[in-house]
N, C-alpha and C positions, 0 to 999 in steps of 0.2 A: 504494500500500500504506500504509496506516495505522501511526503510530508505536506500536501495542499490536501488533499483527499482527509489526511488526520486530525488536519486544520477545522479541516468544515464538521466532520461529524463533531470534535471537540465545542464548535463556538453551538454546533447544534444541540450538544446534550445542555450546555450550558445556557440555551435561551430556555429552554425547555424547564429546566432546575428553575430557573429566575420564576418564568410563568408559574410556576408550580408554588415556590414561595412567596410569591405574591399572592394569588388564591390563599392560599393559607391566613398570611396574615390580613386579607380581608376580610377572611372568617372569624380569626380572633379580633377583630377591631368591630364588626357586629357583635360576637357573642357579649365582647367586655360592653360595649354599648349597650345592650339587651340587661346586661346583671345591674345596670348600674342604675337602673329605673327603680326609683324610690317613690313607695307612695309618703306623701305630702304631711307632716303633721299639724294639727290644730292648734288654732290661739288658742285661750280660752277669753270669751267674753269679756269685757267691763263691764262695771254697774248700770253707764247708761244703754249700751246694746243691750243687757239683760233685759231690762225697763222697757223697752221699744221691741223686744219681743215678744214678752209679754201681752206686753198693751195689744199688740198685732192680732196676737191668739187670741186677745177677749174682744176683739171686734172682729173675731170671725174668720182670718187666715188660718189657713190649715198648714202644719208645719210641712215644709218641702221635703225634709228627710223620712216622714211617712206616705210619701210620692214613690220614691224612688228607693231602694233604698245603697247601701256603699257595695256590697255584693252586686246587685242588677247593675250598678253604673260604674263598677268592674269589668265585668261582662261585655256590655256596649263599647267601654273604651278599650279593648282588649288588652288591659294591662291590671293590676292591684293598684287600685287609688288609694287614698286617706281615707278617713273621717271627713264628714261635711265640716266644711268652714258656713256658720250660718252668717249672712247678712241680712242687711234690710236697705231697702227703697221707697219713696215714696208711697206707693202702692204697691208694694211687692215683697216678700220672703224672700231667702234663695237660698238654696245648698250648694254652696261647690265643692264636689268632690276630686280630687287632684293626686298627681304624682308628676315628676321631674325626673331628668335624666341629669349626667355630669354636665352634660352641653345646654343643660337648662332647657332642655326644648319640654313641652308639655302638655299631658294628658288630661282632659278635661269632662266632666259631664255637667251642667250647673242645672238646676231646678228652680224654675217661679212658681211661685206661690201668689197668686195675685188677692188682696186683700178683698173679701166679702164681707161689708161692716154690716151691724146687726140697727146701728140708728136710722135704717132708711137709706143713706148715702152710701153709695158705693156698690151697690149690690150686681149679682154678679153679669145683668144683661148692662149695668150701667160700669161696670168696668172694663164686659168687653165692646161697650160702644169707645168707652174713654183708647183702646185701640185700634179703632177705626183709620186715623193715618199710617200705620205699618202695616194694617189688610190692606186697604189702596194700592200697595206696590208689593206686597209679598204674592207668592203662588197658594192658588185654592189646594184645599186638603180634600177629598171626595173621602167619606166614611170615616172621618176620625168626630166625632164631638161634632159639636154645629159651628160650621163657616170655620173650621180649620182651617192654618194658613203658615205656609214659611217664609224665612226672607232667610236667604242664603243657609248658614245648617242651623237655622234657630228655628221651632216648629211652636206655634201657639195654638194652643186648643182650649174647647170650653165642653167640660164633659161634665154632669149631675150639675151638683149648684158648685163646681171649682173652674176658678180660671188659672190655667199653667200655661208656662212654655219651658220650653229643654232646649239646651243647646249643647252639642258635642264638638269637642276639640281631641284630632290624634294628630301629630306631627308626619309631616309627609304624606297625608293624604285633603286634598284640596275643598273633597267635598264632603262632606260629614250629614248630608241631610237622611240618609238611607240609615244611619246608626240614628242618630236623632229623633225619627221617625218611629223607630222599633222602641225608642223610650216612653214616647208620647202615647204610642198604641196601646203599653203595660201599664201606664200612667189610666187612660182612660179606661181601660177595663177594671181597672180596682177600684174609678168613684164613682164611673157613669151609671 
């Protein structure tokens, strides 16, 4: 065999080795990516979020984490989340349930809780009129709750006397209405 002929199989076992260890360490740089997704730990409350929770539940919100609960919004985000981190909004509850990775990217499911107050105001066809400008531009929901609706992967539905919406977040996937969706379905079947 000729020293050019030596040559070439040599540089060929040798790219071949390279391709090979590179696959590899692309597998170890997903797998260590994959271990290193942490579900998210919880605040706990202050006094005055406590307060404003509170209050919330006695004018008629229903807590978001008996929506959904850290299991189901495991599930949908296909990874182990936290504990709900509970907040509040004007009119609204919400659970976020969460996990991170090293690269900070992150896993999401949140749950609204839209308030149903008990003094008359607020009640729940008047809270889903009060989101009448984000139906205007979201997509109709055919068979979830009445006048279902999403606006990118945030899905709002009105099912028994609760107004919710869900929204799902997984890193590297663009659309998340199809997971989101599968929340609001299990969502509706537990009040409607």
């Amino acid at each position: 065999m000729s020293f050019l002929k030596k040559a070439q199989q040599a540089a060929m076992i040798a790219k071949e080795r390279a391709e090979e260890a590179k696959e590899r360490i692309d597998e170890l740089r997903a797998e260590r990516d994959a271990a290193s997704v942490r579900p998210a730990t919880t605040e706990q409350l202050d006094g005055d979020d406590r307060s404003r929770l509170a209050e919330a539940l006695a004018l008629g919100a229903v807590d978001p984490t008996e929506l959904l609960s850290r299991e189901e919004a495991s599930e949908l985000a296909g990874t182990e989340l936290g504990l709900a981190r509970i907040g509040h909004e004007d009119m609204a509850l919400n659970a976020l349930y969460l996990a991170e990775d090293r690269k900070r990217r992150r896993w999401s499911v949140t749950v609204w809780s839209w308030f149903l107050r008990e003094d008359g105001g607020g009640t729940a066809a008047e809270t889903w009129q009060a989101l009448e400008p984000a139906r205007e531009v979201g997509d109709p929901i055919a068979g979830l709750g009445r006048d279902a609706f999403a606006q990118d992967g945030h899905v709002f539905a009105w099912a028994g006397d609760v107004v919710f919406s869900v929204e799902v977040q997984v890193p590297d996937e663009a659309d998340t209405r199809e997971r989101a969706l599968a929340a609001a379905r299990r969502i509706a079947a537990r009040v409607g």
